[in-house]
C-alpha positions, 0 to 999 in steps of 0.5 A: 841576754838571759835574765840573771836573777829570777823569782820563782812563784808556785801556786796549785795551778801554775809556776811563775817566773818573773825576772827582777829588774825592770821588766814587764814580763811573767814566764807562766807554766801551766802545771795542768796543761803543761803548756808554757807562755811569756804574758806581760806582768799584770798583777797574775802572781797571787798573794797566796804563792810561794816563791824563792829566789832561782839563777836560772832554768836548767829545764824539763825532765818528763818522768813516771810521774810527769814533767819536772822542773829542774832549776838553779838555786845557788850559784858561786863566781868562778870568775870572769872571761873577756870580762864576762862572769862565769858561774859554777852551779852549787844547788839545783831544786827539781820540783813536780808538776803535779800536786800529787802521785795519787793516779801513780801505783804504789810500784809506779811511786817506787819506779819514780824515786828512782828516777828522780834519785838519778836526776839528782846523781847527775845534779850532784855530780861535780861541776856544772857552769853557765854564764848570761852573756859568755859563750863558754861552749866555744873556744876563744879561736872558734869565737873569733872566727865567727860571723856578726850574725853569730854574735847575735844568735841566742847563747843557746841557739849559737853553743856548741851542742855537744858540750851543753848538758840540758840540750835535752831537758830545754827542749820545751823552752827551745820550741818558743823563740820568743823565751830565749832570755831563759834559755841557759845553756849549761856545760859540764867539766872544769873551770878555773880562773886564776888572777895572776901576778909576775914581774909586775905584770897582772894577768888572768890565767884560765883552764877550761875543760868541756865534757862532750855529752854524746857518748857520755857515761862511766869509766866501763861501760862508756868505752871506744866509738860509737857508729857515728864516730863519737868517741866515749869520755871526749873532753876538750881542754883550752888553756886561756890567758888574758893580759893588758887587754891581749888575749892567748888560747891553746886547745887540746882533746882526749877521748877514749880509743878511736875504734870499736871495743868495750871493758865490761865490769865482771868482777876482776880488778882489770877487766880484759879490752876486747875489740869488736867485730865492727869496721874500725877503719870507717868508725876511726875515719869518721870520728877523725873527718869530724875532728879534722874539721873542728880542729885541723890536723891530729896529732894522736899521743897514745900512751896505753902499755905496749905488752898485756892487755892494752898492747891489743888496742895499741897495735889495732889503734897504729894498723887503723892509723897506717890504713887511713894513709890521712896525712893529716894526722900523726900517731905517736905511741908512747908507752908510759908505764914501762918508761916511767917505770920505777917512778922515772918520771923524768922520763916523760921528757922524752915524749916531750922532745918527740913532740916539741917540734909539732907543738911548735908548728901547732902553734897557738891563737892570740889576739892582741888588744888592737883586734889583731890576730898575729898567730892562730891554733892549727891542729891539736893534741888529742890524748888517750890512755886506757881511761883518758883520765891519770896518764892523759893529764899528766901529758896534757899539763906538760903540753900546755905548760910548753905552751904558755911558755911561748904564749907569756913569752910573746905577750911580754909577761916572762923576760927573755931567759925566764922559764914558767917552772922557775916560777914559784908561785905561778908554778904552784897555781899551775901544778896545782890547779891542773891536779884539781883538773885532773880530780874533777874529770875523774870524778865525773867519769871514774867516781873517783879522784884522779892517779898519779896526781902527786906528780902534777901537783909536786913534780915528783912521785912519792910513796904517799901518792902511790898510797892514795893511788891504792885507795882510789884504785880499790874505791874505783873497783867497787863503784865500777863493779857495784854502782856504775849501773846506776850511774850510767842510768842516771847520764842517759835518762839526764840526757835523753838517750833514754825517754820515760813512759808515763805508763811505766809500771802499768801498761809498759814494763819499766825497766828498773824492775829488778828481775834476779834469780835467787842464786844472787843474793844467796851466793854472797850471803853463803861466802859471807856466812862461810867466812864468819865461820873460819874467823869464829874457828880461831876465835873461839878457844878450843882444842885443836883436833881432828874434828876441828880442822875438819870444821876449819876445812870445810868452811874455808872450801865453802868461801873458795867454792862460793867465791870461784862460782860468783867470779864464774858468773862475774857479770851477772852479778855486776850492777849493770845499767838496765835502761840500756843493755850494753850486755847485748850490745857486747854480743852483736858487736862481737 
């Protein structure tokens, strides 16, 4: 079990964490050496430390200048699972190994901020959980059917890795077997847990969501398969429900488009999807022999458009399904903006009723109170949309609700004839619940709230939620164009897939310098100035003449001009990531 509750001591040499309760142990941390040991507790802490209160160690993240503490500091109660709290992460700390940055240069010290700036954009992108003594990572079906050996493994050691965020950043604690009571692991997602109450029945309602932190990263430059068949933006959803000691779980995935393509930012509000020139039928059959195995039979529900730009990836997506000739999986394309067109969204019934009888043969797990297991999960929705955020969960939410319909109905908490949508108050939970779902994943993916959420909250779609779908999508248009480089920095560094150089910025080059020819910062200035000018024409009262209209002409041409050459070389001026240079990566794969 990991310690719960930890006091952190920091002295000029050492941290010391010393867990409270009835334990005779001090974890040391050598700030000179950097070497970490378990001792007993024999009175090492001096009266002169500082101390705090801490909910755990997240890890260490090694940077410019050196290793860094990373650990929690504010915890709130989501609720509890099987009977197990689980805790979303409010406040983390990261506090230096070195006392000083005085051997650092002064370009070293900026390199730095930087980095520890991106340490506390993923910190503070929401939402972060953990438990002690519940493995969240795993599904409950997945938890069943594990060995007694399992059960005693650490939670670390037993976690599904591709859901846990600081795999990475423990890597120094995992290397001591005998500092496992520290070893926290931390995923990534959404979590809610709902006490619920219908017809006299008392029941726990439970949503989870996993990030998957292999191939992780923002809206554009995160998109489609990597070689080893890991799919961008994968999440695993379970819905849970807990009653009178009887348990019941539905699993679904998404995950970007199972083939090899990229949407890099270049200053257009939609940029084009473009295939690349790689073996999509071996990328496409790893990624699925991977799912097969974790999850049983697919079933693929692709929503993205059937005309313009996404009909590219549609059409590849439904050859690469038909070439795989895999009878294990399923392809259903539905085109969900021309037949929801109009804002028919009734019309997602239709989908519906194409699948009902797959989710019918699906299935779902329950355990019942006795430890018997009468029904189990086999195979699963995986859902896509172009961004597997707004149309995903729309479907997602309808999915699961068909689901539970069957799951309360088994374990008695519907009445024959009762539907879960003529629920008043469950159906607020529900809808409502599934949308702050929806706006959560979106933020940590998009950097925005999610679309089209008015139909998951209401059922219905109106002109206020089309209005707040404006704003999101302009937000989202700025933070992908001028953001989003930094963005996926800070995923890649948190999670290792880029390691700093402590000599960065002295013997090494350092990535983060800024290296920009000077026609980038003079172009905006100059359509800016240019546009400054053709208001300050109308502003300023005057005679309208010939000289005038030529001052009018020639500054509005000059906007057009700037503009048209900005747009020209859209990317360069995009804020792209630059500890990976996914430009190249475009051009080798094209």
């Amino acid at each position: 079990m990991v310690h719960e509750n930890l006091i952190l001591y920091i002295t000029p040499e050492k941290f010391l964490v010393e867990p409270v309760g009835n334990y005779d142990e001090l974890l040391i941390i050598d700030r000179t050496s950097r070497e970490i040991s378990l001792q007993r507790n024999q009175g090492q802490i001096p009266p002169s430390a500082t101390s705090q209160s801490i909910c755990g160690v997240m890890g260490t993240i090694y940077l410019i200048g050196g290793p860094y503490l990373i650990v929690i500091t504010k915890k709130a109660n989501v609720g509890a699972i099987n009977g197990q709290s689980i805790w979303r992460i409010e406040d983390t700390d990261v506090i230096p190994y070195a006392r000083t940055m005085l051997h650092l240069t002064d370009e070293q010290v900026q390199y730095n901020k930087n980095y520890i700036s991106m340490v506390y954009a993923v910190l503070k992108t929401p939402h972060f959980y953990f438990s002690y003594t519940y493995d969240i990572s795993h599904s409950l079906q997945r938890l069943h059917n594990t060995s007694p050996d399992f059960v005693q493994m650490p939670l670390f050691q037993r976690a599904d890795q591709k859901f846990i965020w600081n795999s990475h950043i423990m890597r120094d604690f995992l290397a001591q077997q005998e500092l496992q009571n520290y070893w926290l692991p931390v995923v990534h997602g959404f979590i809610a847990i709902k006490q619920c109450l219908l017809n006299q029945k008392s029941f726990s309602w439970i949503l989870i969501s996993r990030r998957s932190c292999l191939r992780a990263g923002t809206r554009l430059f995160m998109r489609g398969l990597d070689a080893e068949g890991q799919a961008a933006n994968f999440v695993e959803t379970e819905q849970i429900v807990e009653c009178d000691g009887s348990k019941s779980s539905f699993v679904q995935t998404r995950g970007s488009i199972p083939l090899f393509w990229n949407q890099l930012p270049n200053l257009k509000y939609k940029p084009r999807p473009a295939l690349n020139n790689y073996n999509h039928l071996d990328g496409f059959q790893r990624h699925f022999d991977n799912q097969i195995f974790n999850y049983g039979p697919q079933i693929i529900v692709n929503l993205i458009d059937h005309k313009g730009a996404e009909n590219t990836l549609e059409k590849a997506l439904a050859e690469t399904v038909s070439s795989s000739g895999n009878s294990n999986i399923k392809y259903e394309s539905f085109d969900f903006h021309h037949e929801c067109r109009k804002m028919r969204w009734d019309k997602l019934s239709i989908l519906i009723d194409r699948v009902r009888q797959d989710l019918l043969d699906m299935g779902y797990f329950m355990m019942l109170r006795d430890g018997s297991v009468p029904i189990v999960q086999e195979g699963v929705f995986r859902t896509n949309c172009i961004d597997c955020l707004d149309r995903t969960n729309v479907v997602q939410s309808l999915l699961a609700r068909e689901s539970l319909q069957l799951q309360m109905q088994r374990l008695g908490i519907l009445n024959q004839g009762q539907k879960v949508g003529n629920q008043p108050h469950f159906e607020y939970i529900y809808k409502n619940t599934w949308a702050d779902h929806a706006d959560i994943i979106s933020i940590q993916y998009a950097g925005t709230g999610a679309l089209k959420t008015d139909f998951t909250r209401t059922g219905k779609r109106g002109k206020q939620g089309l209005m707040k779908d404006g704003v999101n999508s302009v937000v989202r248009y700025f933070k992908n164009n001028f953001s989003d480089g930094f963005r996926q920095d800070s995923i890649d560094l948190f999670l290792g897939n880029y390691q700093v150089d402590e000599s960065e910025g002295v013997t090494k080059p350092c990535p983060l310098r800024e290296q920009k020819d000077l026609k980038y910062s003079a172009l905006p200035i100059i359509m800016l100035l240019a546009i400054a000018m053709c208001f300050l024409s109308f502003l300023i009262p005057s005679i309208l003449n010939y000289e005038t209209l030529l001052f009018v002409m020639f500054w509005f041409g000059m906007v057009l001009a700037t503009f048209i050459v900005i747009m020209y070389y859209g990317t360069e001026f995009v804020d792209y990531p630059k500890l990976q240079d996914v430009r190249s990566i475009r051009m080798k794969h094209e």
